[in-house]
SELUM-86702 format. One line per field, with one value per residue (C-alpha): residue number from 1; residue in one letter; x, y, z. Coordinates in steps of 0.05 Angstrom, whole numbers, always signed. Example, Ala and Ser with C-alpha at 12.3 -4.5 7.8 and 13.67 -1.06 7.14 Angstrom:
nr: [1,2]
rest: [a,s]
px: [+246,+273]
py: [-90,-21]
pz: [+156,+143]
This chain:
nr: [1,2,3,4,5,6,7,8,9,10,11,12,13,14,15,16,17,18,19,20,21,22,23,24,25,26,27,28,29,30,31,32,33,34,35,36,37,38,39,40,41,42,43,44,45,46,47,48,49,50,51,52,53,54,55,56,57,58,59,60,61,62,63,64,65,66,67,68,69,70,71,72,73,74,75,76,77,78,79,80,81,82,83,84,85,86,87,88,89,90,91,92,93,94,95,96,97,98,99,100,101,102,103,104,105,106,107,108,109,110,111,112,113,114,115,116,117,118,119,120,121,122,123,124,125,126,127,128,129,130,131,132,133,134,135,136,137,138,139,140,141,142,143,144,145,146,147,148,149,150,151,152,153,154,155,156,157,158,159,160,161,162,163,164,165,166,167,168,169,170,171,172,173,174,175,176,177,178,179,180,181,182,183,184,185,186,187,188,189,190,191,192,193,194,195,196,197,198,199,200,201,202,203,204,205,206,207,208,209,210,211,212,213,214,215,216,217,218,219,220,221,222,223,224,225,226,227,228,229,230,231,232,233,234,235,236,237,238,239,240,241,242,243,244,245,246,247,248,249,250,251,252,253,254,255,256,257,258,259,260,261,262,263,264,265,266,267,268,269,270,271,272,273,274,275,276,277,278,279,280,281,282,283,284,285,286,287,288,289,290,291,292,293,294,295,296,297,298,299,300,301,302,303,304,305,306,307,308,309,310,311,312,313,314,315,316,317,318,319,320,321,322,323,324,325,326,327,328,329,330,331,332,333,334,335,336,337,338,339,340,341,342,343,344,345,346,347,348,349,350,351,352,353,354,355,356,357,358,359,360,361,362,363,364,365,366,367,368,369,370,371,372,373,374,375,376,377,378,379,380,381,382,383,384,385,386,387,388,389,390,391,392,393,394,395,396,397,398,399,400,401,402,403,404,405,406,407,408,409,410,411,412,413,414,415,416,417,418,419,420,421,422,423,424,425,426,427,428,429,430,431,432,433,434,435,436,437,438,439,440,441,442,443,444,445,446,447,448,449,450,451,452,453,454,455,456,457,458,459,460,461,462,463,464,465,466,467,468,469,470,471,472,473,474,475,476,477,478,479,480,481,482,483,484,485,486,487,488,489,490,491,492,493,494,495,496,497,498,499,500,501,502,503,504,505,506,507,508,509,510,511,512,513,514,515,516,517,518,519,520,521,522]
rest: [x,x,x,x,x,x,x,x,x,x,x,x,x,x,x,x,x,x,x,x,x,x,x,x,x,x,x,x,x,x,x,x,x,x,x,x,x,x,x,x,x,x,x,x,x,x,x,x,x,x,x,x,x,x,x,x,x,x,x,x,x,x,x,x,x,x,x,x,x,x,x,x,x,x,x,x,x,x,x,x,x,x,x,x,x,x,x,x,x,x,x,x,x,x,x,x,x,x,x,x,x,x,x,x,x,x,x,x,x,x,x,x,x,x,x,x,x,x,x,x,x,x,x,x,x,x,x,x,x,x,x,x,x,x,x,x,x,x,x,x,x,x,x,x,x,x,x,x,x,x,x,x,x,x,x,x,x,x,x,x,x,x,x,x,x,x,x,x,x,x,x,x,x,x,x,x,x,x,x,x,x,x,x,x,x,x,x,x,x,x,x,x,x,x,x,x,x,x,x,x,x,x,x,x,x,x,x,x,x,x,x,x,x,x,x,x,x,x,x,x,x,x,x,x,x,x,x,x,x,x,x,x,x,x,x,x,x,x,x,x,x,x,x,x,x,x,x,x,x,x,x,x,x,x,x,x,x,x,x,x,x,x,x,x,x,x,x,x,x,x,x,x,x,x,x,x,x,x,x,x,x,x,x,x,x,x,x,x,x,x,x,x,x,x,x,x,x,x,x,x,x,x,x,x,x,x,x,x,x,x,x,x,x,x,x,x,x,x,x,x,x,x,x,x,x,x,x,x,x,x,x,x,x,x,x,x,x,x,x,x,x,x,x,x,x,x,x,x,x,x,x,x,x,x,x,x,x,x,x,x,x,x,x,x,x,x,x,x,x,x,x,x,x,x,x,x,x,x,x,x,x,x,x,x,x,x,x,x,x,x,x,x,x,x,x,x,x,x,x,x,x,x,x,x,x,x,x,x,x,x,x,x,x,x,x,x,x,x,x,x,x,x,x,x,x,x,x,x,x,x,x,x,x,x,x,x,x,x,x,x,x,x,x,x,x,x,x,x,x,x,x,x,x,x,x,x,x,x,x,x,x,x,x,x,x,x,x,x,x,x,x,x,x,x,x,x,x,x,x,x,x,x,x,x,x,x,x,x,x,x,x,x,x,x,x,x,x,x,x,x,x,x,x,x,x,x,x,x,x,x,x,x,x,x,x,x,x,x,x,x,x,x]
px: [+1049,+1006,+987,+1020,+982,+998,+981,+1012,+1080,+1073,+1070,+1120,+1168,+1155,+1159,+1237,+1247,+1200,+1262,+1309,+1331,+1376,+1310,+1332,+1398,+1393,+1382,+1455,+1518,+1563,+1623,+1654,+1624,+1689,+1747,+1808,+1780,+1797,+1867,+1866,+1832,+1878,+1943,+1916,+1902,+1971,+1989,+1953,+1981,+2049,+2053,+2066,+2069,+1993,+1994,+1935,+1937,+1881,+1857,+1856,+1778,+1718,+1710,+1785,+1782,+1717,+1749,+1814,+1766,+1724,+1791,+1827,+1768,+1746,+1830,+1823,+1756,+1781,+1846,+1905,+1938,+1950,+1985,+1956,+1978,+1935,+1974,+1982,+1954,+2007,+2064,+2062,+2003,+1942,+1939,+1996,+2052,+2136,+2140,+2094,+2126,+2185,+2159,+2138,+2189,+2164,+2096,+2034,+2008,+1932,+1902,+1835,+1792,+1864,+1916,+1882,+1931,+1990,+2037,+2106,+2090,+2068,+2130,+2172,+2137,+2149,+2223,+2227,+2192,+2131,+2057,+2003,+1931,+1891,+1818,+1792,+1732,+1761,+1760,+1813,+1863,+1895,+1961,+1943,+1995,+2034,+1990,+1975,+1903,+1866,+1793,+1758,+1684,+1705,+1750,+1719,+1724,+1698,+1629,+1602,+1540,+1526,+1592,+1579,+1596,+1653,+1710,+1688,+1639,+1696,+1734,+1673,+1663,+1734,+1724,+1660,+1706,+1756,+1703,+1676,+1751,+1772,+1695,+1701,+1639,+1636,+1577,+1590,+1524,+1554,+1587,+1534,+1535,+1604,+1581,+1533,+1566,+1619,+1570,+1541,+1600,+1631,+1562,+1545,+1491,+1437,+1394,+1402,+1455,+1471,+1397,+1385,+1463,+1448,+1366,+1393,+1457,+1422,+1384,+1442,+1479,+1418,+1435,+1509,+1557,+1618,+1640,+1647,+1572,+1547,+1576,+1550,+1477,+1486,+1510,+1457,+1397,+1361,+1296,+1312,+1374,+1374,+1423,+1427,+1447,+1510,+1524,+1520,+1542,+1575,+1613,+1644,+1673,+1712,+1728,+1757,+1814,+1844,+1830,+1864,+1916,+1919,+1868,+1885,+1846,+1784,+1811,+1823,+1757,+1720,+1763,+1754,+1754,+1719,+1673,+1731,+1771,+1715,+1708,+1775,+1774,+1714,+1730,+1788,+1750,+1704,+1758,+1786,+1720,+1710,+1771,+1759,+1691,+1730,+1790,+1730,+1693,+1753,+1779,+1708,+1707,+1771,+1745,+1686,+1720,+1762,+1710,+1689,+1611,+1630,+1672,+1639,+1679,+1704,+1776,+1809,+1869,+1904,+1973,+1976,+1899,+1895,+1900,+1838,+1788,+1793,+1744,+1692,+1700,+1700,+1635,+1609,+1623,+1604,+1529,+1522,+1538,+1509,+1575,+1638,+1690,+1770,+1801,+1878,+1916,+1994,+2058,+2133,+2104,+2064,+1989,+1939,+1874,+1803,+1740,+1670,+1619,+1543,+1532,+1521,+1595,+1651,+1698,+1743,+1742,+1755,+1814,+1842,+1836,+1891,+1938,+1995,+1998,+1984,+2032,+1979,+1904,+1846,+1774,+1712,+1651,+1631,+1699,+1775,+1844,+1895,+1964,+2001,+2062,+2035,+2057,+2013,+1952,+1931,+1933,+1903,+1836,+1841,+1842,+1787,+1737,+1739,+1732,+1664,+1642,+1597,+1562,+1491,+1491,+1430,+1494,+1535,+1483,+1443,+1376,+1331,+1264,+1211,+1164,+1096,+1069,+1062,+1011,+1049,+986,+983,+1049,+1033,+1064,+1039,+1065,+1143,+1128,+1119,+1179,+1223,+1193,+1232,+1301,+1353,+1359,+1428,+1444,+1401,+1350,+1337,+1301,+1238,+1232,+1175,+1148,+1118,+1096,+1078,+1102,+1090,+1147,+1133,+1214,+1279,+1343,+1409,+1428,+1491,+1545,+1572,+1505,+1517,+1443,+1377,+1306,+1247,+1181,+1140,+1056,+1029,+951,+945,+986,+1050,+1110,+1187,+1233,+1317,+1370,+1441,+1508,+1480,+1497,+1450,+1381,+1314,+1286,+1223,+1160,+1131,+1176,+1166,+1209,+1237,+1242,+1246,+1219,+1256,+1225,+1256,+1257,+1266,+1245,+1212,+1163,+1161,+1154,+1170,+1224,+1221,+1298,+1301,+1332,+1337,+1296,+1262]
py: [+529,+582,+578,+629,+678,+729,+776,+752,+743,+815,+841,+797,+822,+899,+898,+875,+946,+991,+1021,+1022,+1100,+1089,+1071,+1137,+1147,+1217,+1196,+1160,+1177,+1232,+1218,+1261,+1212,+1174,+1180,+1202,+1209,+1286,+1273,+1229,+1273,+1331,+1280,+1257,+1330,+1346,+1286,+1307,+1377,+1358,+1311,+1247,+1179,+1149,+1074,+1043,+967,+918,+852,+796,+775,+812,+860,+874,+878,+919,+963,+980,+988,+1034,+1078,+1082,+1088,+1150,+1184,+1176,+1209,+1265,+1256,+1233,+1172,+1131,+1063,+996,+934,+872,+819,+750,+697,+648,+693,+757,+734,+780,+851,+904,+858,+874,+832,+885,+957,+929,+942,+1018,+1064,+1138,+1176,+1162,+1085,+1078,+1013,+984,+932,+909,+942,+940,+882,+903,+924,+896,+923,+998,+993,+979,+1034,+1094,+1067,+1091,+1156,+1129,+1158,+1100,+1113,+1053,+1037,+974,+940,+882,+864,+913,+870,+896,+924,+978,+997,+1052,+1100,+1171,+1151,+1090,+1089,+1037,+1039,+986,+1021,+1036,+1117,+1118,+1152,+1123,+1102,+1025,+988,+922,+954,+924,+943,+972,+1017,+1045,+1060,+1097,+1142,+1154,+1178,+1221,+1253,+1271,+1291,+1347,+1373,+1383,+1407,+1351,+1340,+1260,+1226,+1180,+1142,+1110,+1065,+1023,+973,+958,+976,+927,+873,+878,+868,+810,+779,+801,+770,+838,+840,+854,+914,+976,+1019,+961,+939,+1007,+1003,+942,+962,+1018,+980,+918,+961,+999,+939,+929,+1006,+1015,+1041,+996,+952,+897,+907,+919,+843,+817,+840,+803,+742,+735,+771,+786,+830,+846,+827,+794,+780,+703,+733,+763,+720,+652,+679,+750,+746,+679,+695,+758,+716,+666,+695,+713,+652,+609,+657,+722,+781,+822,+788,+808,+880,+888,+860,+920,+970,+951,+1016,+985,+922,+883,+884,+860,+809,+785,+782,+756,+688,+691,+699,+640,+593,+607,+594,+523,+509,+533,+488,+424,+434,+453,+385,+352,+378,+376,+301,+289,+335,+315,+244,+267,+293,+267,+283,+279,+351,+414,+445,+415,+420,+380,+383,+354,+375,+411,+423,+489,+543,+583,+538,+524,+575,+558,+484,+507,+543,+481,+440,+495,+492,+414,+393,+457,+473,+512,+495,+502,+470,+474,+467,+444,+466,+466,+443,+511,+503,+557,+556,+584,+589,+602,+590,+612,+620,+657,+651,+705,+665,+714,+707,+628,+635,+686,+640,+596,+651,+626,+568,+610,+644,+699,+702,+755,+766,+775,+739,+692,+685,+685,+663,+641,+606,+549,+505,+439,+412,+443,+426,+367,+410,+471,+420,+399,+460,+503,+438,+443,+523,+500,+447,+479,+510,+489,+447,+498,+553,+533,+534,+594,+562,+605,+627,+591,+636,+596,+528,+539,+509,+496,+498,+575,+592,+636,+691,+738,+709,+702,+786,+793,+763,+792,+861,+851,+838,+839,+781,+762,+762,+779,+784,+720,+700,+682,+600,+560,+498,+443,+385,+315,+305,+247,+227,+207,+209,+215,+230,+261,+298,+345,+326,+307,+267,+322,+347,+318,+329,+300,+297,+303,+295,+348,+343,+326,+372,+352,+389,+379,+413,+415,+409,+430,+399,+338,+267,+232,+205,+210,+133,+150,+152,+225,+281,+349,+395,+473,+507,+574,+592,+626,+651,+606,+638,+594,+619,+678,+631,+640,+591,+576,+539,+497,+500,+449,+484,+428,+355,+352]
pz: [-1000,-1029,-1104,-1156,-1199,-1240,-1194,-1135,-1175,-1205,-1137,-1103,-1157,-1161,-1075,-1089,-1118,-1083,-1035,-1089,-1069,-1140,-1190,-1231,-1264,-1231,-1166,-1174,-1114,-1135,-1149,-1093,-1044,-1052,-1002,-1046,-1106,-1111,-1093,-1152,-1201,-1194,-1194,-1256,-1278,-1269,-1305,-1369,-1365,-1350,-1407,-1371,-1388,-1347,-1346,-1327,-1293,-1307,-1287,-1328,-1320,-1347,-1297,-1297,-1374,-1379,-1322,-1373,-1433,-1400,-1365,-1433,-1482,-1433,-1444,-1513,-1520,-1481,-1529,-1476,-1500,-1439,-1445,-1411,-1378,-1363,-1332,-1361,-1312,-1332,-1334,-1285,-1235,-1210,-1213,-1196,-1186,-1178,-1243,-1270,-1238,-1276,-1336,-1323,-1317,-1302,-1294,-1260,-1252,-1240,-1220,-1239,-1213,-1160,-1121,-1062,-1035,-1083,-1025,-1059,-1118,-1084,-1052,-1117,-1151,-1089,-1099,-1169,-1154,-1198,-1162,-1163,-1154,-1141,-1164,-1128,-1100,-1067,-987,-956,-921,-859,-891,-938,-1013,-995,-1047,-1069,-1070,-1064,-1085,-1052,-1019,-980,-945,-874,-879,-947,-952,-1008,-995,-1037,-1017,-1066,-1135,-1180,-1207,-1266,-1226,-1197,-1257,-1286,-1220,-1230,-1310,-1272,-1230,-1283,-1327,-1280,-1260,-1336,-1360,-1411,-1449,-1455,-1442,-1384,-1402,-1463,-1421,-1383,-1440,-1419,-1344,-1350,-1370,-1315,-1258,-1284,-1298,-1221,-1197,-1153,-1119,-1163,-1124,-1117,-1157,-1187,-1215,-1245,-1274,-1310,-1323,-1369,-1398,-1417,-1467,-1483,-1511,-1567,-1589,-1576,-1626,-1610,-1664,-1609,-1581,-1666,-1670,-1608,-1635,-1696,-1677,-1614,-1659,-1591,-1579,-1509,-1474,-1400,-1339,-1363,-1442,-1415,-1357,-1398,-1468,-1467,-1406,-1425,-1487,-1461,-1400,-1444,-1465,-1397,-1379,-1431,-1458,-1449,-1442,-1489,-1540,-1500,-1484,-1571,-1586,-1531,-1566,-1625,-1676,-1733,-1751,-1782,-1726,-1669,-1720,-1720,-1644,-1632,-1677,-1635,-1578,-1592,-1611,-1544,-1518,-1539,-1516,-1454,-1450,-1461,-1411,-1364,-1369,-1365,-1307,-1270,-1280,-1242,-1185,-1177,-1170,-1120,-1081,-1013,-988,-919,-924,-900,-956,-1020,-1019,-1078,-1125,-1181,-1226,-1277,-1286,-1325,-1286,-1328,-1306,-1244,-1222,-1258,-1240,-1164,-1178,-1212,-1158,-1102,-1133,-1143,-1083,-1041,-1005,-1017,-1063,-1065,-1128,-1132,-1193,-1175,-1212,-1188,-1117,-1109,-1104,-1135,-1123,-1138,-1088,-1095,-1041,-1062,-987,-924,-897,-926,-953,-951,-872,-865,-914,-868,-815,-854,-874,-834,-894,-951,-998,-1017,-1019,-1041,-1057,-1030,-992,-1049,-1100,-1077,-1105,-1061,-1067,-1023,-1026,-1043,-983,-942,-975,-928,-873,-905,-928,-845,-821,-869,-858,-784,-786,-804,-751,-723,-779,-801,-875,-895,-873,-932,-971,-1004,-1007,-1058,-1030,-1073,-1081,-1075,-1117,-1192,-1242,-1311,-1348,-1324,-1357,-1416,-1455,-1408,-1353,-1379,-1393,-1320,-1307,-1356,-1337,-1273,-1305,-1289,-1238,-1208,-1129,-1078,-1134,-1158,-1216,-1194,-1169,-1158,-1140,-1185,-1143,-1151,-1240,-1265,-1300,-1382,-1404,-1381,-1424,-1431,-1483,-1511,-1543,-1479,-1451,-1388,-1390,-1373,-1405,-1363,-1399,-1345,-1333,-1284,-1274,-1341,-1374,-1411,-1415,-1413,-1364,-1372,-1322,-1345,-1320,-1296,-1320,-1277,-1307,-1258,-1246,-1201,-1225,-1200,-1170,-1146,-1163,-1155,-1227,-1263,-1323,-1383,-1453,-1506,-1577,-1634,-1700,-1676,-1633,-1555,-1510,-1442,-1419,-1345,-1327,-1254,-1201,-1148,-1146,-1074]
């Protein structure tokens, strides 16, 4: 395996981009490059003129609750008051639901971030004379809503050209589109903070659109004028913001709150109108947050317990395990053990369930495969919820483990490429600029991994409150230095080890220094 320079990893890096046909904000799609979205825009026109009641529907995670910020804070800057539902988890269920058309009663409905499989509820809406416009990303299914217009680039005749955007993308192209039709003079680019944060948080692809999306909003966040973002800046007191700032400390604090209780903590904290009020949301917010952290590790315990090696897929359940976390804990588990994950949680004999697979299958395809059992399912390649009596659960775990007989182990698996051996004593400050020059780094785009071979190692130890991380101090030619592994409760015994890492800058009292985070131990 070749050796890494600075050179070589500067080039390696800047190669990633060199096709991106999106590297400009200019250079973005047009809005009109979406199928329906003028039918939309002069429905909603209409609407406005006419006086009518627009209620828009969100989702209760971050991209469904950045989605709803973005929609409403974009009516009120062009002064319409529009009123907005985000569904409870625990009480109404995903998206556009019957339970929720029965709480609208006239107008126009307009779905963000879901819809795309909300055929009851289209149904229930065209029966009261209500017109729904839906906003989606989400695989198409093969029975469309009966809508006025469904905005969707993953619909087969829509010509937009980048197909792996998120909700919240959507949303915005919508708000361009409106923009243009009324002559409104908002600036559309005051929203990539929020834009930003929604694609991390969805885990899109990061190339593209996308990487110039979340390029500019990253340092949009540091200057932005929302009381929620002014807060955020305070209490993170960051230079430069990366992907890893919003996916492992932004993101989960506004995810929180859907997750636990309800989302419209989250959506009042992005809205917020003045510092006092982010402030109140955001302790909110956090307390939510460390709530959510314990349930989590709980919960991950008893699945990872009830886990059997031998399974091409993890498929495991338990009753009553909060309904919030399962996701996560399905992505936890998905990552250790290099395979997909389904964790259930059971209540009143009905089964719902999360999946995350950081592989090359679509899990959206294999559940499909299982529909026949299933009470409801949706998603896309990597995440999906889905919902069974718990009955059928035996036979669901049969039948989604042998849809994968014949599939490779490395096929379950995304294995990063590793991009060449790396001497630690070479990691300077001027190295970590490289890399954080690159940002952001997500899917598709990884943050750059290499190889350290042959460690001796000086010191093993877990630490955290919960003893569930590990710091090696480890002896490589000579040169000490530690390197962390999170989420792991398992201490190292041998004496050298090779292993695959990345490299982070670690501030801590205004002194950098690099930090080896282990990847995987060969």
């Amino acid at each position: 395996m070749s050796k890494i320079t600075k050179n070589k990893l500067f080039d390696i890096l800047r190669a990633r981009h060199e096709d991106n046909q999106y590297s400009k904000l200019a250079q973005m799609p047009k809005p009109d490059s979406f199928k329906d979205i003028k039918k939309a825009t002069l429905r909603i026109k209409e609407a406005i003129t006419n006086n009518e009641q627009i209620t828009i529907v969100g989702d209760y995670d971050v991209d469904g609750v950045v989605s709803t910020t973005i929609i409403v804070d974009f009516f009120r800057k062009i002064g319409v008051d529009v009123n907005y539902i985000i569904p409870n988890r625990f009480e109404h269920g995903y998206g556009l639901s019957p339970k929720i058309v029965d709480m609208i009663n006239e107008g126009l409905v307009i779905t963000v971030d879901n819809g795309i499989s909300a055929v009851d509820a289209a149904t229930k809406l065209k029966e009261k004379n209500i017109d729904l416009i839906i906003t989606d990303h989400h695989t198409v299914g093969k029975q469309l809503p009966d809508a006025l217009a469904i905005v969707n680039p993953k619909q087969e005749d829509c010509t937009f050209p980048f197909k792996d955007i998120c909700g919240a993308q959507v949303a915005w192209y919508l708000c361009a589109a409106i923009k243009k039709e009324l002559s409104s003079q908002v600036n559309l680019q005051e929203f990539f903070d929020l834009l930003c944060v929604a694609i991390i948080a969805d885990i899109m692809p990061m190339t593209s659109l996308n990487y110039t999306m979340v390029r500019y909003g990253l340092k949009q966040i540091k200057t932005s004028q929302r009381p929620a973002f002014i807060k955020i800046n305070e209490m993170m007191s960051k230079e430069i913001y990366v992907s890893d700032d919003v996916g492992f400390t932004i993101a989960p604090k506004i995810n929180s709150a859907g997750r636990m209780d309800d989302a419209s903590v989250a959506l009042s904290f992005l809205l917020s109108q003045s510092s006092y009020e982010a402030n109140d949301a955001l302790q909110m917010l956090e307390e939510l947050n460390c709530y959510r952290k314990t349930l989590q590790e709980e919960i991950s315990q008893k699945a990872d317990k009830a886990t059997d090696d031998n399974d091409n897929i993890i498929v495991v359940w338990g009753e009553g395990w909060h309904e919030g976390v399962i996701g996560i804990v399905a992505s936890k588990l998905s990552n250790s053990y290099k395979k997909p994950a389904f964790i259930f949680s059971i209540k009143d004999g009905i089964a719902k369930g999360s999946a995350r697979a950081n592989a090359n299958i679509n899990l959206h395809t294999i559940i499909s495969k299982t529909s026949d059992l299933l009470l409801g399912f949706g998603g896309h390649k990597n995440a999906a919820g889905l919902s069974l009596e718990a009955k059928n659960l035996e036979e669901f775990k049969k039948r989604i483990n042998s849809s994968l007989v014949d599939v490779e182990p490395e096929e379950l698996h995304i294995d990063h490429d590793v991009l060449g051996e790396l001497d630690v004593s070479d990691v300077d400050i001027e190295f970590l600029d490289i890399i954080e020059k690159f940002e952001p780094y997500g899917l598709e785009n990884h943050r750059p991994i290499f190889k350290v071979s042959n460690s001796k190692i000086l010191k093993s130890q877990l630490f955290g409150r919960d003893r569930n991380h590990l710091k090696l101090t480890l002896n490589n030619n000579g040169f000490v230095f530690e390197a962390l592994k999170f989420h792991t409760d398992q201490k190292i015994l041998e004496d050298y080890i090779d292993l695959v890492i990345s490299v982070n800058k670690n501030e801590f009292r205004g002194e950098i220094n690099p930090q080896f985070l282990i990847q995987d131990i060969l």
